[in-house]
N, C-alpha and C positions, 0 to 999 in steps of 0.2 A: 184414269181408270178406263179402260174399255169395255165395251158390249160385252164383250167373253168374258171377263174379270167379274165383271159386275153381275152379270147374270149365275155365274160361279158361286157368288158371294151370298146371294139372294138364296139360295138352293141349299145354301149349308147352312142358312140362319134357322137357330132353334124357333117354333112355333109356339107357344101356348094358347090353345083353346080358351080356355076356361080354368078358374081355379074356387076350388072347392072346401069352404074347412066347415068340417064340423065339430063341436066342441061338446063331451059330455062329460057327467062324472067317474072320475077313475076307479070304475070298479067293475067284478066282472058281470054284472048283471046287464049292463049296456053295449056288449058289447056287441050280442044281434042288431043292432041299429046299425053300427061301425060296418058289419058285413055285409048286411043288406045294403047301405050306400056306395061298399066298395062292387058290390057285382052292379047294381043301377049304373053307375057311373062308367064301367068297364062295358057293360052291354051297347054304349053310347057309342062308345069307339069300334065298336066291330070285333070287339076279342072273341074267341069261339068259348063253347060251353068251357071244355075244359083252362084253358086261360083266365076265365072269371073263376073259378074255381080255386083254380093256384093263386089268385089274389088274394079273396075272399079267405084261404088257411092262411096265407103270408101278414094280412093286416093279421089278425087274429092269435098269432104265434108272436109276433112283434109287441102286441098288445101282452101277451103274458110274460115276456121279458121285462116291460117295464111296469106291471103293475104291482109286484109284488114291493119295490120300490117308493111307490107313490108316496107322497105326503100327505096324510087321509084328510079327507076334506077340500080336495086339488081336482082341477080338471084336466082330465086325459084330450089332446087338442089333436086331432088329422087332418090335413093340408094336402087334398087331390089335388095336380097338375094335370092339366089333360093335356095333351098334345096330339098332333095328326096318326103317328104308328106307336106313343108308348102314354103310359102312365108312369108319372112319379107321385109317390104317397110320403109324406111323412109324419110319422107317430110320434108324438111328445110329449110329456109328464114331469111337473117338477117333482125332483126326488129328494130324499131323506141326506144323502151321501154324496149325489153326484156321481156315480161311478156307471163305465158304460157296461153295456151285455159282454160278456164272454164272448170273443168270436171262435175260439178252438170246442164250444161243445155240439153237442147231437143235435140241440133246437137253432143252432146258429146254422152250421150243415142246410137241414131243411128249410131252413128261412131263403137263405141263398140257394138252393135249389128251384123254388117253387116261384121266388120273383126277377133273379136273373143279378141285378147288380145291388146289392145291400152295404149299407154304413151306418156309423153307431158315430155319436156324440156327444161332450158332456158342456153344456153353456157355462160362462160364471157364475152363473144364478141356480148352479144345481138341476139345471134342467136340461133332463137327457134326449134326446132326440134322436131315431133309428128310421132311416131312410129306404125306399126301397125303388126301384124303377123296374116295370114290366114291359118290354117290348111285343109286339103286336106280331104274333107268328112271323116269324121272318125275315121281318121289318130289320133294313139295313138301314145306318146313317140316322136313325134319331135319337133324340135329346138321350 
């Protein structure tokens, strides 16, 4: 490998800062905590007002696709990824069914509007899990 190769290599490798989960109960009373940590976290990085904003609706919107699902008496789990120019979030809850969010309706739309790249997942254990990644105003080339 040479200089150039290698320094090419080093340039394109994903970063993470920091990783962040925090775990509460799945219901919608807690969910102000979830938003407060997602704009905290996002202020970290440099996003501007409105960026923490579109976060802060997107955990939020994510959170009500999968609560109505929950297993009562389950913890709703978020896993921040920081990284240099994006955040990755993901929202998870063991459900009743296992079945993911819709992606063809109105609240999937805005979801994927507001955070940029969005996925949905159902584990074998029932537990669905809906990803989101926010890139950093204009921020090319990360995670």
């Amino acid at each position: 490998m040479t200089e150039e190769t290698a320094a090419m290599a080093a340039s394109t490798k994903v970063s993470v800062r920091d990783v962040v989960t925090v775990k509460l109960p799945a219901a919608g009373a807690y969910l102000s905590v979830l938003r407060t940590a997602t704009a905290g976290l996002a202020a970290r990085l440099d996003f501007t007002l409105d960026e923490i904003e579109d976060l802060r609706i997107a955990v939020d919107e994510a959170c009500a696709m999968l609560l109505p699902q929950a297993v009562p008496g389950t913890d709703l789990t978020c896993e921040f990824e920081l990284h240099d120019e994006a955040m990755s979030i993901a929202v998870s809850v063991l459900t009743v069914d296992g079945g993911e969010p819709s992606r063809d309706t109105f609240a999937w739309t805005v979801l994927s509007s507001l955070a940029g790249e969005v996925d949905a997942k159902a584990g074998p254990d029932d537990r669905v899990t809906v990803t989101l990644q926010k890139r950093r105003g204009g921020a090319a080339g990360a995670p």
